[in-house]
MDTraj code that builds the backbone (N, CA, C; nanometers):
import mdtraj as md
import numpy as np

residues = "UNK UNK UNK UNK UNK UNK UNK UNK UNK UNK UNK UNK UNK UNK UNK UNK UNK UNK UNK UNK UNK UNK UNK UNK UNK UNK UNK UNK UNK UNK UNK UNK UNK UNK UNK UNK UNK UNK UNK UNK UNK UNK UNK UNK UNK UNK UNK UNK UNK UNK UNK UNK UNK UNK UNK UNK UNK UNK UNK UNK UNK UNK UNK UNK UNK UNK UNK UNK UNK UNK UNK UNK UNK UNK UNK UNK UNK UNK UNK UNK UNK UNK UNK UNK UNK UNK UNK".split()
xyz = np.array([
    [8.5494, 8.1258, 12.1771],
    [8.4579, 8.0134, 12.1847],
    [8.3157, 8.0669, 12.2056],
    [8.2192, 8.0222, 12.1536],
    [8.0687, 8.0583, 12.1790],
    [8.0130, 8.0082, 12.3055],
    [7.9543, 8.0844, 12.2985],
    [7.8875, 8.0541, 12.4514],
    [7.7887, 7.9154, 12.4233],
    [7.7636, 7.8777, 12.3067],
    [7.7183, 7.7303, 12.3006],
    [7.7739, 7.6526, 12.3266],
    [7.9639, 7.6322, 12.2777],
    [8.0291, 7.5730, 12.2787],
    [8.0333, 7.5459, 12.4509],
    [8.0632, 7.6954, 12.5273],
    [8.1161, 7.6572, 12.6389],
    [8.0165, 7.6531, 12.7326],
    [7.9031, 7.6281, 12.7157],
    [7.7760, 7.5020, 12.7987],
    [7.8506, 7.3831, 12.7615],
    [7.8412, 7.3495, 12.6459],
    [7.8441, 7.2234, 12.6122],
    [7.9578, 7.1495, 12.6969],
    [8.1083, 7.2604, 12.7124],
    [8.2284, 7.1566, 12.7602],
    [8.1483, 7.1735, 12.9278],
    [8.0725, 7.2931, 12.9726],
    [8.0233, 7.2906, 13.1470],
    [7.9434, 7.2026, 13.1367],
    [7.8505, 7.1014, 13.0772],
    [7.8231, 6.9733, 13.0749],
    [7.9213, 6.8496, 13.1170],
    [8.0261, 6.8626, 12.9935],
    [8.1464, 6.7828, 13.0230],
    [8.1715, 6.7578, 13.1562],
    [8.1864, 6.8766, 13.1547],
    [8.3033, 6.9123, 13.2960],
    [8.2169, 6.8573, 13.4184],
    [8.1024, 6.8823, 13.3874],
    [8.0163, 6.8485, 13.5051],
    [7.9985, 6.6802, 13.5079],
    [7.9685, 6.6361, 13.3897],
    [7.9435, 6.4507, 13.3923],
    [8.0828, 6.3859, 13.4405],
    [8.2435, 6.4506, 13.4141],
    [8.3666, 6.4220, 13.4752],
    [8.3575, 6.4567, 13.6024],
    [8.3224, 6.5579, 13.6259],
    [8.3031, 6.5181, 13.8157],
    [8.1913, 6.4511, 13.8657],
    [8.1072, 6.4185, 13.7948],
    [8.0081, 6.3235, 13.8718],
    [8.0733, 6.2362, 13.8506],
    [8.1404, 6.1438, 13.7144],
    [8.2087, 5.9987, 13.7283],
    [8.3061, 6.0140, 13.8157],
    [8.3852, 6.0667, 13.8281],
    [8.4650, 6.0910, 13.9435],
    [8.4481, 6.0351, 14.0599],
    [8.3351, 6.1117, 14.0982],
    [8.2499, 6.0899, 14.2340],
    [8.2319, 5.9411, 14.2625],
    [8.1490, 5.9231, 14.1166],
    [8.0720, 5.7798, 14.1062],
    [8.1860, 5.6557, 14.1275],
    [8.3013, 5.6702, 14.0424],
    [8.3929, 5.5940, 14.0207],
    [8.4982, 5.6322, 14.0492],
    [8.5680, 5.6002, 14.1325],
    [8.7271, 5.6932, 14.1854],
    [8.8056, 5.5944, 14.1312],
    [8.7910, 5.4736, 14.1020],
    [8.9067, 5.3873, 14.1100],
    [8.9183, 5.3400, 13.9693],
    [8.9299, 5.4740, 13.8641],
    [8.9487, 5.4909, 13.7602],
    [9.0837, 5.4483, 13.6980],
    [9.0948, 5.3407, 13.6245],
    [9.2337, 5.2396, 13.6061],
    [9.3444, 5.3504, 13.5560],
    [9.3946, 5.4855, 13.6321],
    [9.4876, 5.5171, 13.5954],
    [9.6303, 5.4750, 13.5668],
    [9.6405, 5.3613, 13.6027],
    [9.7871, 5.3050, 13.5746],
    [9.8074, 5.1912, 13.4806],
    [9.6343, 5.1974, 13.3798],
    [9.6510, 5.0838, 13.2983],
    [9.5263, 5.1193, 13.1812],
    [9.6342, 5.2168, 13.0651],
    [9.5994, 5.2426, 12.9718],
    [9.4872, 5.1995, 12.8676],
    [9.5064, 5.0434, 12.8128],
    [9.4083, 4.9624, 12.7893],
    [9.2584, 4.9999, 12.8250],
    [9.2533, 4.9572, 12.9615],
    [9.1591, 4.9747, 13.0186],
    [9.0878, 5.1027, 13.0228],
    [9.1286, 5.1639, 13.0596],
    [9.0921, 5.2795, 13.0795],
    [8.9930, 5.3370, 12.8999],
    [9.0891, 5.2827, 12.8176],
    [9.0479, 5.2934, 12.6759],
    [8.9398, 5.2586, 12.6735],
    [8.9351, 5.1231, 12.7316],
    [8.8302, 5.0463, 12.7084],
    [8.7036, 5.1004, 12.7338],
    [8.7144, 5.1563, 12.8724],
    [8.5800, 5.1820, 12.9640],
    [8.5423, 5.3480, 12.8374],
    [8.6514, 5.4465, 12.7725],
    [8.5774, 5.4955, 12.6425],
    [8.5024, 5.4224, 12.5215],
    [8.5997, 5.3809, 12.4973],
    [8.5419, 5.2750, 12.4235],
    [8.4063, 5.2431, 12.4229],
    [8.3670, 5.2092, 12.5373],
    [8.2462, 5.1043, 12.5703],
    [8.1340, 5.2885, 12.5811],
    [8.1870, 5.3537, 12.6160],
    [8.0952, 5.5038, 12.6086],
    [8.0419, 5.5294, 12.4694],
    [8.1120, 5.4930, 12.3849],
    [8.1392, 5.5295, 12.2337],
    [8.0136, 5.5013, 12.1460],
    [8.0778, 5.3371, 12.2099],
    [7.9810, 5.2500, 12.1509],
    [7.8514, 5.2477, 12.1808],
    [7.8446, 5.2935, 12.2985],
    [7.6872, 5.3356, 12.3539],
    [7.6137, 5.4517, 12.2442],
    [7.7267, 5.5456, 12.2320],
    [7.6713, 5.6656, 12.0863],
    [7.6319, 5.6029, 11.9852],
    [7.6929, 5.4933, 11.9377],
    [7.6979, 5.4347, 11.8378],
    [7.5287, 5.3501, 11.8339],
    [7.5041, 5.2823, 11.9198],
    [7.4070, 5.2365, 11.9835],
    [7.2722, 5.3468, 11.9761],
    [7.2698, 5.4639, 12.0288],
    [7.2039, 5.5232, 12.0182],
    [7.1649, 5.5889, 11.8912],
    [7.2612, 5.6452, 11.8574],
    [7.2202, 5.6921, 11.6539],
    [7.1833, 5.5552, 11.6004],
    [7.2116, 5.4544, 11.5892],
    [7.1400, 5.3582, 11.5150],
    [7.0058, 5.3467, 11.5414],
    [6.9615, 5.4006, 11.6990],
    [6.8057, 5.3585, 11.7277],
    [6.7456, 5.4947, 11.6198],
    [6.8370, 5.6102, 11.6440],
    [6.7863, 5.7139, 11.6360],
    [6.7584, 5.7193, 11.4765],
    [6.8443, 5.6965, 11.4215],
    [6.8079, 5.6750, 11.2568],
    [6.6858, 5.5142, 11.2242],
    [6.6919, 5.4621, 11.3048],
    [6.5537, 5.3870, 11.2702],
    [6.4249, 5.4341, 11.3277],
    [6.4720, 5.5829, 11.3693],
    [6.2879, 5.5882, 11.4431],
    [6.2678, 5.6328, 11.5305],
    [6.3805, 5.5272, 11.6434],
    [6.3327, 5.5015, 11.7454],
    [6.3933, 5.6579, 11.8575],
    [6.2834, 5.7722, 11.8130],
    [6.3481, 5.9228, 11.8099],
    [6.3531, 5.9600, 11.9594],
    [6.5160, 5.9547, 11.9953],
    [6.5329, 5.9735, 12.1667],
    [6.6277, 6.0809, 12.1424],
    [6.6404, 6.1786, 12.0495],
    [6.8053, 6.2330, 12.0726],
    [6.8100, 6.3136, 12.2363],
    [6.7618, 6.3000, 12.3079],
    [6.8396, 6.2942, 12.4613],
    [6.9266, 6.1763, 12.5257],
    [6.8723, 6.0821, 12.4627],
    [6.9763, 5.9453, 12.4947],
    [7.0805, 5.9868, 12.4303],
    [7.1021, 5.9671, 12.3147],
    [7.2332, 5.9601, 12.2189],
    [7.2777, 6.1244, 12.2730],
    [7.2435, 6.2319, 12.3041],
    [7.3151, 6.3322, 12.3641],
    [7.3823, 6.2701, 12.5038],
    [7.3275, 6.2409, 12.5883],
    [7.3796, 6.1981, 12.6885],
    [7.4976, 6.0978, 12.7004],
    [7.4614, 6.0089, 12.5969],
    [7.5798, 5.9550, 12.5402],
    [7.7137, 5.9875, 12.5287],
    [7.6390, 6.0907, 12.4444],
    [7.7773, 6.1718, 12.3992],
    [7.8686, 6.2558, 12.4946],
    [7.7506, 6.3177, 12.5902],
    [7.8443, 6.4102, 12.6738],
    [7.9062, 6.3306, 12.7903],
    [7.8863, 6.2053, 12.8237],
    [7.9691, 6.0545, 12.8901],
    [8.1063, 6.0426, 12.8187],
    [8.0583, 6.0147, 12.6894],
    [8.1688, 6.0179, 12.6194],
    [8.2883, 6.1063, 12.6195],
    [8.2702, 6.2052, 12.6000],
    [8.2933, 6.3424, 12.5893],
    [8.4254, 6.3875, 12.7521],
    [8.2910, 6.3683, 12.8587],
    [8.3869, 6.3152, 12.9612],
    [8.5221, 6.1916, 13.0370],
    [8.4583, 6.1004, 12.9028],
    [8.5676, 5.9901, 12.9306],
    [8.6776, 6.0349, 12.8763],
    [8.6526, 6.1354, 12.7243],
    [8.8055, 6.1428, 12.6726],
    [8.9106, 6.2020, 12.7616],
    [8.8070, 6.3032, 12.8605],
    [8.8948, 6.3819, 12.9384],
    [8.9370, 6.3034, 13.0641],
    [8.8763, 6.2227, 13.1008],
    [8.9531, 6.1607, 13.1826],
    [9.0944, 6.0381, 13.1541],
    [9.0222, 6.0194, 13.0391],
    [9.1539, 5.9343, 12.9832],
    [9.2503, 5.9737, 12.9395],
    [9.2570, 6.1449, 12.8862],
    [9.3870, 6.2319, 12.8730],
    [9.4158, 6.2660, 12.9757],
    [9.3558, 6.2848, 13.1149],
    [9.3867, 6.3448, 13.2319],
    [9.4457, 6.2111, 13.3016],
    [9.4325, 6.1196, 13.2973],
    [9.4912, 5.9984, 13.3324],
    [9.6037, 5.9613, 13.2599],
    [9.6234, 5.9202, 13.1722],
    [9.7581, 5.9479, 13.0782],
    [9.8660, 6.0528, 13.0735],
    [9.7760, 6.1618, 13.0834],
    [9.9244, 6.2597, 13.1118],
    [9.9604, 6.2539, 13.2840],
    [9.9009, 6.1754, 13.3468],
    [9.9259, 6.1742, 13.4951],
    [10.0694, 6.0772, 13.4723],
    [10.0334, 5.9382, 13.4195],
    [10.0669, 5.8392, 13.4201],
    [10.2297, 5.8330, 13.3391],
    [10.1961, 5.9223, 13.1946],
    [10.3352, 5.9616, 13.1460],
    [10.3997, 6.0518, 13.1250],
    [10.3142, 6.1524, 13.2113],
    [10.4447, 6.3092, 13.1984],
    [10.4204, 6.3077, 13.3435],
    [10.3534, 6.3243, 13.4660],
    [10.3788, 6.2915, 13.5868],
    [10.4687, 6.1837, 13.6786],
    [10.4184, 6.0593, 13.5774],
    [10.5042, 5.9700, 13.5945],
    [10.5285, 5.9381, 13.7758],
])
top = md.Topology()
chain = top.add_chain()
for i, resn in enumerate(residues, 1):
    res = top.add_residue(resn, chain, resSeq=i)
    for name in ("N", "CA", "C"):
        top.add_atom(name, md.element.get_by_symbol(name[0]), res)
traj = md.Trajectory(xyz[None], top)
């Protein structure tokens, strides 16, 4: 892995323990949800490249975005495999 790459996941890793922090009562026992609250990260990316392709030139937003994002997936695989191989 490049050493670009692996800033990028010590970002990750770092915005998953701040939500952590921020939010403990992360809907691990209810899949949906949990989707959702990615979901709703996603769409924030989504949100942001649209400003960003009209102009409206922030790519630190839409990065930040992303690395939220980025951290939700991991919490939502880290929650899921809690939920169905921990069980």
């Amino acid at each position: 892995m490049s050493l670009e790459i692996n800033a990028l996941f010590d970002e990750i890793w770092n915005e998953l323990d701040r939500a952590e922090e921020k939010w403990p009562d992360f809907p691990s026992n209810d899949v949906v949800h949990a989707i959702s609250i990615l979901s709703e990260e996603s769409g924030e990316c989504v949100r942001e490249a649209n400003r960003l392709k009209l102009g409206n030139v922030n790519y630190g937003r839409l990065r930040s975005e992303l690395i939220q994002t980025g951290a939700m997936v991991l919490r939502c695989l880290k929650n899921l495999d809690k939920e169905f191989i921990d069980g």
